[in-house]
N, C-alpha and C positions, 0 to 999 in steps of 0.2 A: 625422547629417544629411549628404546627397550634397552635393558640388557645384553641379548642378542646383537642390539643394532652398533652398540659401545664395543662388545668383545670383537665385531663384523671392522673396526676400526683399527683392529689390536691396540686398543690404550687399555684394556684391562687384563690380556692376554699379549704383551708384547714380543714374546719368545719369536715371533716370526718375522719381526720386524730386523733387518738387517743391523749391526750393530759392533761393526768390526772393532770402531774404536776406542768402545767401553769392554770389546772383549780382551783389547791387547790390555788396555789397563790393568785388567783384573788378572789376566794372565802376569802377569808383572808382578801384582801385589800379592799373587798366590806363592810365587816362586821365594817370599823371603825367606832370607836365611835365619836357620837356628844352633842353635847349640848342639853338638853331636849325639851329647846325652840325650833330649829331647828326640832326637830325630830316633833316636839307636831305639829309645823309651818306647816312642809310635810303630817302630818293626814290630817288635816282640808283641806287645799287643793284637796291631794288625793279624798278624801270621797265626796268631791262638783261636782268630774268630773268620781264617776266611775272610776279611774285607775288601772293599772297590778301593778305599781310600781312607789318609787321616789327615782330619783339619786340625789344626793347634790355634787359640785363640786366647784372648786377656792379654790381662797385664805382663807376664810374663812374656809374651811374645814380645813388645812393647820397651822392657826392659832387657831382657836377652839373661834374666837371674833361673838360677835352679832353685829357689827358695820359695818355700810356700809350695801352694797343690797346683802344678798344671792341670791347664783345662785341655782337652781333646775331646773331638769329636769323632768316634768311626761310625762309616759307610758301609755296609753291607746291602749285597745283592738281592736280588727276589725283592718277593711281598713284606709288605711289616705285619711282623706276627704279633708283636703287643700292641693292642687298639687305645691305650696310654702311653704314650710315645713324650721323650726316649729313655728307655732304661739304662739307670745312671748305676756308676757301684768306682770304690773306690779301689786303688791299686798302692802296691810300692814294692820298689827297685831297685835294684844297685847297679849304677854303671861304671867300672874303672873305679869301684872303692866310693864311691861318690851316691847318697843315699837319696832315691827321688823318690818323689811321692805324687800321683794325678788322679784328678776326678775323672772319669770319663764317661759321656753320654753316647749310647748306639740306637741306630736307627736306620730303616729301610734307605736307599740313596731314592728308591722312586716313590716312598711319603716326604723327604727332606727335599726334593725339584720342586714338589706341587705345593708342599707348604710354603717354599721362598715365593715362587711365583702370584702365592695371595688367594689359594685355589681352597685352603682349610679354613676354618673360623679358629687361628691360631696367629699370635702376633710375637713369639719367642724365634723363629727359624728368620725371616728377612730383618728384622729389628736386629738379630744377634749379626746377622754374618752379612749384613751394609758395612758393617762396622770392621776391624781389620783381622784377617785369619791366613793363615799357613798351609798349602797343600804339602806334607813336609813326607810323607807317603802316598802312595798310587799301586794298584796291582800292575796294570800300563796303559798306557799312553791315552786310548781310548778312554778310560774310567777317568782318567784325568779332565781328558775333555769333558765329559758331561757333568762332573763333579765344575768346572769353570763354568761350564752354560748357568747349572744351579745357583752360582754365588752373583754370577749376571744379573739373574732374577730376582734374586734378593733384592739387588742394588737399583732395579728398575720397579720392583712393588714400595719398595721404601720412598723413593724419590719422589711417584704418583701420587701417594698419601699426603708426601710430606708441602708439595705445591697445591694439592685440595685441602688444606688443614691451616698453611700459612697465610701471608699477607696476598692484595693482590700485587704487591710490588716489595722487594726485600732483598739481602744478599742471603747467599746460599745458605749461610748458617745461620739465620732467620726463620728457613725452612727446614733445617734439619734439628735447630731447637723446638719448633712447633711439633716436629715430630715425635722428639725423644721424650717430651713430656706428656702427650698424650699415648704413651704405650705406654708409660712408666703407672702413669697413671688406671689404664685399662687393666693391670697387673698385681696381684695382690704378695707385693714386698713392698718395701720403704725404700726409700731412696731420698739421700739428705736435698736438700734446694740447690737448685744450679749442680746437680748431676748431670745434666746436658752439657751444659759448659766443660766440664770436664774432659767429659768425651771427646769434642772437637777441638780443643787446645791441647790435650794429650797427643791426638790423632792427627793435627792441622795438615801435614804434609797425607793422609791419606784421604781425606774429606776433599781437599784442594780440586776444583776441578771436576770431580764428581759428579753432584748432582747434574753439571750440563751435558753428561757424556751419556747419562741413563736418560734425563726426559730428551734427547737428541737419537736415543737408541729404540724411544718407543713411540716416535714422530707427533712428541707435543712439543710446538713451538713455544719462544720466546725472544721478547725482545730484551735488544740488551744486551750486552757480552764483559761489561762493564765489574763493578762493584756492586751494581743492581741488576737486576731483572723482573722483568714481567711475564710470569709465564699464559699464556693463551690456551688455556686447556676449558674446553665448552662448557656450558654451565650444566646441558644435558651429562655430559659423562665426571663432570663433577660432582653432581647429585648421584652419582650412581657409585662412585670412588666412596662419596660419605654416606653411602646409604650400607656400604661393604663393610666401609668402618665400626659403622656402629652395628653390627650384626657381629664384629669380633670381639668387640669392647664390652658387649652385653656378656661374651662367652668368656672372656679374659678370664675375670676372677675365678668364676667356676673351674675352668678347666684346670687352673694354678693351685686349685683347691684341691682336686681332683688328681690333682699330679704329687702333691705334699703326700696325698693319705696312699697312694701308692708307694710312693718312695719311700713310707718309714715301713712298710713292711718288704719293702722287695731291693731295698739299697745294698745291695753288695758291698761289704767292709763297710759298715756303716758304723761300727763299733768302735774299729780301729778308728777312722775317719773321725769319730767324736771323739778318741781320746787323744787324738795329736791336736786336734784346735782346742781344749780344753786344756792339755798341757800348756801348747802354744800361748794363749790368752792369759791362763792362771799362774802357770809355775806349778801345777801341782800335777805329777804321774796318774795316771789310772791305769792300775790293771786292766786287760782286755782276758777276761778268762774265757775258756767255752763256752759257757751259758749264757754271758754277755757277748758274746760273738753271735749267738743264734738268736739273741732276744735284745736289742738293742733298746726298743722301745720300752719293753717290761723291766730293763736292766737301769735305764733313765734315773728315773726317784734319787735310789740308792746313790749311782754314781754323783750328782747331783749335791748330796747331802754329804757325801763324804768330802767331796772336796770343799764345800763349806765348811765342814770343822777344820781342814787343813789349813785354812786360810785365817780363820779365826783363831787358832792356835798359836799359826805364823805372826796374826796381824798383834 
């Protein structure tokens, strides 16, 4: 079976496949609630850049804390103008006296559909957002919608991999451990052992269910409804699932490469951003002057070296 003859199926292209009940799902999981700071945090953002929408994601959501850097992701309309996607920069804010701090990553909403859906040699956009995220802003209703189609897609490219990657018979998070270590792995960070496990005992109640509602949403059967299952997905459009795979896994590292040497020159608040995890970490202040504000990278060494005398001084 071709290519064409697989996607002529929708098992690689499932967007068209009817899928109401992995969309209330997701509709549900999108709607969780946050912290008002949070939510208050994602207007003002939003509103500065024009956005469709903001996803809020991590551990923070997870834990419902204002501590540490929230993660957000904003949507914006049109084309994606940077062809290194997404450009990241950091932020910080006061809401009600209350002092936040967030990373935030932006990117086209119609590059962020096509990379969930599996359509990039890119394994960071369905990997991330299978996993649990916030619609916690929207411009209306409609952006909302297709910003839920997208996180659909994630949760249906992720699922397809993760039953071409796993056992032929296993419980569901059997299959989504086969999967989180093979992207972890296609990826160039570390990640301690049994980071998979993490993930779906942190998450248990959003994983729960899951996977049978995406490969039910993109008409791969299985048997089973049990503690196990057998999923039935052909061996022709399995060979073509791992033939997709390994054309992203070849690109993985590269492009994560590729994305580092971007971000030390075009990271917004990257100065700042280093000197609050380096305070955070060490105990030790860093000035953020001007010239370490415009040169983070050049500014490094120095920073670096002084907080090792601070510490050896302290120690």
């Amino acid at each position: 079976m071709s290519l064409n003859q697989a996607q002529s199926l929708n098992l690689l292209h499932p967007e068209e496949q009817t899928s109401s009940r992995l969309d209330e799902r997701i509709s549900v999981a999108l709607a969780a609630p946050v912290h008002p700071a949070v939510q208050a945090f994602a207007a003002h953002l939003a509103k500065d850049r024009g956005a469709m929408g903001v996803l809020f994601y991590g551990s923070n959501l997870r834990t419902g804390s204002l501590e540490g850097v929230l993660d957000y992701y904003i949507l914006l309309p049109g084309t994606q103008v940077d062809r290194i996607w997404p450009r990241v920069s950091y932020h910080e804010w006061t809401f009600e006296g209350e002092p936040l701090r967030a990373k935030v990553a932006e990117m086209a909403l119609e590059t962020f559909a096509s990379a969930a859906r599996g359509e990039r040699l890119d394994t960071t956009i369905w990997a991330r957002f299978v996993q649990p995220s916030a619609l916690i802003w929207q411009r209306d209703e409609s952006d909302r919608g297709e910003i839920a189609i997208a996180i659909a897609s994630a949760a249906k490219t992720a699922a397809r991999l993760a039953v071409a990657l796993g056992p032929e018979s296993g419980t569901a998070q059997d299959y989504w451990r086969a999967l989180f270590r093979a992207t972890y792995s296609a990826e160039f960070r570390v990640e301690k052992t049994g980071r998979e496990d993490s993930i779906l005992s942190f998450n248990e109640a959003h994983f729960d269910g899951l996977l049978l509602l995406a490969l039910e949403a993109q008409g791969i059967e299985f048997r089973g409804n049990g503690e196990k299952i057998s999923p039935e997905m052909a061996r022709p459009v399995r060979n073509e699932v791992l033939g997709w795979w390994r054309r992203c896994r070849r690109m993985g590292k590269p492009l994560n490469i590729v994305r580092l040497i971007k971000a030390s020159a075009t990271f917004e608040g990257a100065a700042r951003y280093a000197a609050w995890k380096i305070e955070r970490h060490t105990g030790v202040p860093v000035e953020v002057t001007p010239w370490r504000e415009r040169h983070p990278v050049l500014a490094a060494p120095a920073v670096l070296f002084s907080v090792w005398s601070a510490r050896r001084k302290a120690g």
